[in-house]
N, CA, C and O atoms as a GROMACS GRO file, in nm:
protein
  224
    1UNK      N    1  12.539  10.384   8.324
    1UNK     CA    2  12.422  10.439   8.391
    1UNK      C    3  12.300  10.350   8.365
    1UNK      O    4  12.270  10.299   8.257
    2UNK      N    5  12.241  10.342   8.471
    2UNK     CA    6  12.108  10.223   8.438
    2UNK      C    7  11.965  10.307   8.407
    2UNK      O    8  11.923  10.412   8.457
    3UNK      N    9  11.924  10.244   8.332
    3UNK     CA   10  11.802  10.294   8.269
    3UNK      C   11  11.695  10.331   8.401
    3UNK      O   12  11.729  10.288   8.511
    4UNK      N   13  11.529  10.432   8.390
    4UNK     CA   14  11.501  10.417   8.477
    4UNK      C   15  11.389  10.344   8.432
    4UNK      O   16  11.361  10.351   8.312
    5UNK      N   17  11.300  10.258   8.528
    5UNK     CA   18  11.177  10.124   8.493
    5UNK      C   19  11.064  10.271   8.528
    5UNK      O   20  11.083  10.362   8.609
    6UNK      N   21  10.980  10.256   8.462
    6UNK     CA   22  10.843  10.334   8.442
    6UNK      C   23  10.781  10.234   8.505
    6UNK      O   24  10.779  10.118   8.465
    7UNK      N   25  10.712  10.291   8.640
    7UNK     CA   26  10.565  10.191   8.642
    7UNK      C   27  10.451  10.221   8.571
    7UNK      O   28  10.428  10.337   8.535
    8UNK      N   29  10.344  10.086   8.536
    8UNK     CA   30  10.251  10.141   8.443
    8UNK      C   31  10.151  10.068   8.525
    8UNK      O   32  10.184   9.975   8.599
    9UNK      N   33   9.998  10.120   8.510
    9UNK     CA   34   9.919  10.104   8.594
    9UNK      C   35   9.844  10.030   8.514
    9UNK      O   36   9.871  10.009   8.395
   10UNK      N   37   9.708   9.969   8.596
   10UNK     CA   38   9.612   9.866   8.507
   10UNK      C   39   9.553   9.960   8.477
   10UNK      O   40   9.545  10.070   8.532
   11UNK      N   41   9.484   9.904   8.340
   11UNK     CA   42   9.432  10.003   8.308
   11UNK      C   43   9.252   9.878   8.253
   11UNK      O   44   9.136   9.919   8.261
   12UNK      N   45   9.277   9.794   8.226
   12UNK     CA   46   9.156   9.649   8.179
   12UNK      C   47   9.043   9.701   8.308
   12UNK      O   48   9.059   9.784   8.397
   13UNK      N   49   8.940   9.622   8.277
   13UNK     CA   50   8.839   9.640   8.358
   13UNK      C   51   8.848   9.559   8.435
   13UNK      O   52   8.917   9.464   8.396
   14UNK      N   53   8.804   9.548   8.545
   14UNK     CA   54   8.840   9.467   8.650
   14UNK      C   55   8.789   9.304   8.681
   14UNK      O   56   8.715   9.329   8.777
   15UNK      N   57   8.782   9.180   8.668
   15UNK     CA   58   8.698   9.067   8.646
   15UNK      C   59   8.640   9.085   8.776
   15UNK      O   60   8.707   9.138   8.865
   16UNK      N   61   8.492   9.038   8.801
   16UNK     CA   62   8.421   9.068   8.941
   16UNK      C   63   8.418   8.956   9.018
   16UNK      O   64   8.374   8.944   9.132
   17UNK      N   65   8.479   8.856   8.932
   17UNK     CA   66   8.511   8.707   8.963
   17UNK      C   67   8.593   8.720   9.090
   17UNK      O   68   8.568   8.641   9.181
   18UNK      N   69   8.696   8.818   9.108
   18UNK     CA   70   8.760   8.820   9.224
   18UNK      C   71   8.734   8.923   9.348
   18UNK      O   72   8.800   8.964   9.444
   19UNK      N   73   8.634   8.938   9.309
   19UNK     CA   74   8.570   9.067   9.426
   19UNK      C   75   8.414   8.955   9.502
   19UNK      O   76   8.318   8.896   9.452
   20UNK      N   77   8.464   8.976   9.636
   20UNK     CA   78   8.331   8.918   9.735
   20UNK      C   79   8.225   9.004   9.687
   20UNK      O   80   8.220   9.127   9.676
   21UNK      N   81   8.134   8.902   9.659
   21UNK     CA   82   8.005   8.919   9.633
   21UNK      C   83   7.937   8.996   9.754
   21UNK      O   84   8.014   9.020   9.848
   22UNK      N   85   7.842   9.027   9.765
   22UNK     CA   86   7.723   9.119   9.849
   22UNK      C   87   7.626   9.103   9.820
   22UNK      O   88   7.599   9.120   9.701
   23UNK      N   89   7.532   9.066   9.904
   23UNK     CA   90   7.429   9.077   9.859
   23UNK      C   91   7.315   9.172   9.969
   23UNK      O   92   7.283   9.125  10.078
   24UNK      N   93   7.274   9.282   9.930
   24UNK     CA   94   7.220   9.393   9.939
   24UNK      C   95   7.072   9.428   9.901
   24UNK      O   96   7.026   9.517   9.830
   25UNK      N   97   7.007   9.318   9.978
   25UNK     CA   98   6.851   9.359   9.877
   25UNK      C   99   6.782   9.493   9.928
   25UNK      O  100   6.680   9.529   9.869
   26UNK      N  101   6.832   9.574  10.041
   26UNK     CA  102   6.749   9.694  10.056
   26UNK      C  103   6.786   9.792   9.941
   26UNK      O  104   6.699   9.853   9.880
   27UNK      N  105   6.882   9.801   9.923
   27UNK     CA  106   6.951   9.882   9.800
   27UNK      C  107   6.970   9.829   9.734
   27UNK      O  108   7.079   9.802   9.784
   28UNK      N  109   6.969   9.745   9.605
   28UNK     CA  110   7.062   9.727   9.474
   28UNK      C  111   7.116   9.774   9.417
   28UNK      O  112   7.207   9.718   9.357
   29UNK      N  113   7.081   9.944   9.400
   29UNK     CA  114   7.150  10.005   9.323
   29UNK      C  115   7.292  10.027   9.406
   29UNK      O  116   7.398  10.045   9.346
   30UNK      N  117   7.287  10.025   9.502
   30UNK     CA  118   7.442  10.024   9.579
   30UNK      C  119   7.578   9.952   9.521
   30UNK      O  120   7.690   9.999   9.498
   31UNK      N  121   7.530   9.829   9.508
   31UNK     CA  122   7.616   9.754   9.421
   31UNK      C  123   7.695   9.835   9.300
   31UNK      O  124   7.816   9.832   9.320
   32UNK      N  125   7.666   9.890   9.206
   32UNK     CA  126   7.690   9.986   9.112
   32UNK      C  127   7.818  10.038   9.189
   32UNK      O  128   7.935  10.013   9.160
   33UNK      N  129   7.763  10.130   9.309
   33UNK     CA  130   7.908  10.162   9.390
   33UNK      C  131   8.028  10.078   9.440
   33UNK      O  132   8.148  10.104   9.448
   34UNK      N  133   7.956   9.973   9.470
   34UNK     CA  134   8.037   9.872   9.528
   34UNK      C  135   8.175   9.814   9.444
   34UNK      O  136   8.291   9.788   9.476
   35UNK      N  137   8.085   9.806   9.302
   35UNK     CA  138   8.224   9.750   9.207
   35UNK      C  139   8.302   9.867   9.166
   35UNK      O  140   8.421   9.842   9.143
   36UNK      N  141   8.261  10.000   9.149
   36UNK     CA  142   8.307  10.092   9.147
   36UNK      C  143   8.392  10.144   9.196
   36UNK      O  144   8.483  10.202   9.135
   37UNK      N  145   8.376  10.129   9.355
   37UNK     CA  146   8.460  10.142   9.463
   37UNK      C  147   8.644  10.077   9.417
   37UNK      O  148   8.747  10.140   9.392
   38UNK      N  149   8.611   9.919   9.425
   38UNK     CA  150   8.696   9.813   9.372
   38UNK      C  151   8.779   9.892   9.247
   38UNK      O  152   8.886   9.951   9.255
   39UNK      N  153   8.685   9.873   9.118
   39UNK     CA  154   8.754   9.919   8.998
   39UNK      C  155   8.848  10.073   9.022
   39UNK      O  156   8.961  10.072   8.973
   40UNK      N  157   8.820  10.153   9.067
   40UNK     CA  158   8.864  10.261   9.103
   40UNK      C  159   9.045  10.176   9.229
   40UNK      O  160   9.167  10.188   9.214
   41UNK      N  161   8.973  10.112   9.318
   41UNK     CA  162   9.119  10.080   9.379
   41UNK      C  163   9.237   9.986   9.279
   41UNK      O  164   9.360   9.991   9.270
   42UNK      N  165   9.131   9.900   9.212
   42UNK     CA  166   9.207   9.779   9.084
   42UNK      C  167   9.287   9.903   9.012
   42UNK      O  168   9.403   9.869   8.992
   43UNK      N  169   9.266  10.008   8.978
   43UNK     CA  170   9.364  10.090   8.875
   43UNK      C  171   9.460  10.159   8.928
   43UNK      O  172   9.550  10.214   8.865
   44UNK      N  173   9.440  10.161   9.076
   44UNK     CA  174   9.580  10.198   9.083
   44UNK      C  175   9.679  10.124   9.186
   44UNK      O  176   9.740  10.152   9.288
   45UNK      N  177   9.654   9.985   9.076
   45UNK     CA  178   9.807   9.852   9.124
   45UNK      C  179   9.874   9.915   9.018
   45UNK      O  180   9.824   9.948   8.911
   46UNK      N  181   9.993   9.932   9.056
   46UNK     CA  182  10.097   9.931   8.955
   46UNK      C  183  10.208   9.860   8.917
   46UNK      O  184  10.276   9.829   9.015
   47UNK      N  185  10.256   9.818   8.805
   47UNK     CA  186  10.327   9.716   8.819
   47UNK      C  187  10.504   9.789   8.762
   47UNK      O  188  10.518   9.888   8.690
   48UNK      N  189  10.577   9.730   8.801
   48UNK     CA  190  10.750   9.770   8.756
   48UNK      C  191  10.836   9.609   8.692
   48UNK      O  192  10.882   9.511   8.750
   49UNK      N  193  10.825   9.651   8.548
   49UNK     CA  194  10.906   9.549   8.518
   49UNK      C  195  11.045   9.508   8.549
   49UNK      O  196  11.136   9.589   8.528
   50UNK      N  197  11.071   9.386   8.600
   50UNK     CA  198  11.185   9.339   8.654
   50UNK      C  199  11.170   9.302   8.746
   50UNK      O  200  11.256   9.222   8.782
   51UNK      N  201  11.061   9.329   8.842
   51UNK     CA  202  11.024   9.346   8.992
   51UNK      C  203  10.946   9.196   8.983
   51UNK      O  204  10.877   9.173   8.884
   52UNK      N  205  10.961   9.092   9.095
   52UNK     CA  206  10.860   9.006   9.092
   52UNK      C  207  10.796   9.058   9.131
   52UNK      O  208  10.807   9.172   9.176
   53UNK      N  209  10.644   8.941   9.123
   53UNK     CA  210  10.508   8.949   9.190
   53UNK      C  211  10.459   8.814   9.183
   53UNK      O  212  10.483   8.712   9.118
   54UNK      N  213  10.390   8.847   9.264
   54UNK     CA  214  10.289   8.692   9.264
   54UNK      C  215  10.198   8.702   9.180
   54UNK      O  216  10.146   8.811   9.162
   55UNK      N  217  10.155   8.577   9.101
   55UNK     CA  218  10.076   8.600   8.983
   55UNK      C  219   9.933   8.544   9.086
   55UNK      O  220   9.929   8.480   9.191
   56UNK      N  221   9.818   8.606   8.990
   56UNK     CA  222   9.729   8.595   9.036
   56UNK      C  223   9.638   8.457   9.021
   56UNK      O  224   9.529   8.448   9.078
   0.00000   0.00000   0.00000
């Protein structure tokens, strides 16, 4: 019987290095949301060991 693979999710903060910039001068505080938005979608990649992927 084969074991079953757990996926496990990111859980690190997200580098902003890979998120398009914006630039937003009527609002700034928007931005706040903006990476937010991102970090919130970044946590739920999940990964399954055994499984390729493309590295980043």
């Amino acid at each position: 019987m084969q074991e079953k693979t757990l996926l496990t999710a990111c859980t690190d903060i997200m580098d902003r290095v890979f998120v398009p910039e914006v630039i937003y001068d009527e609002h700034p505080e928007y931005m706040d949301l903006y990476y937010t938005a991102w970090q919130s979608a970044y946590i739920h990649i999940f990964t399954c060991p055994g499984v390729p992927s493309k590295p980043i």
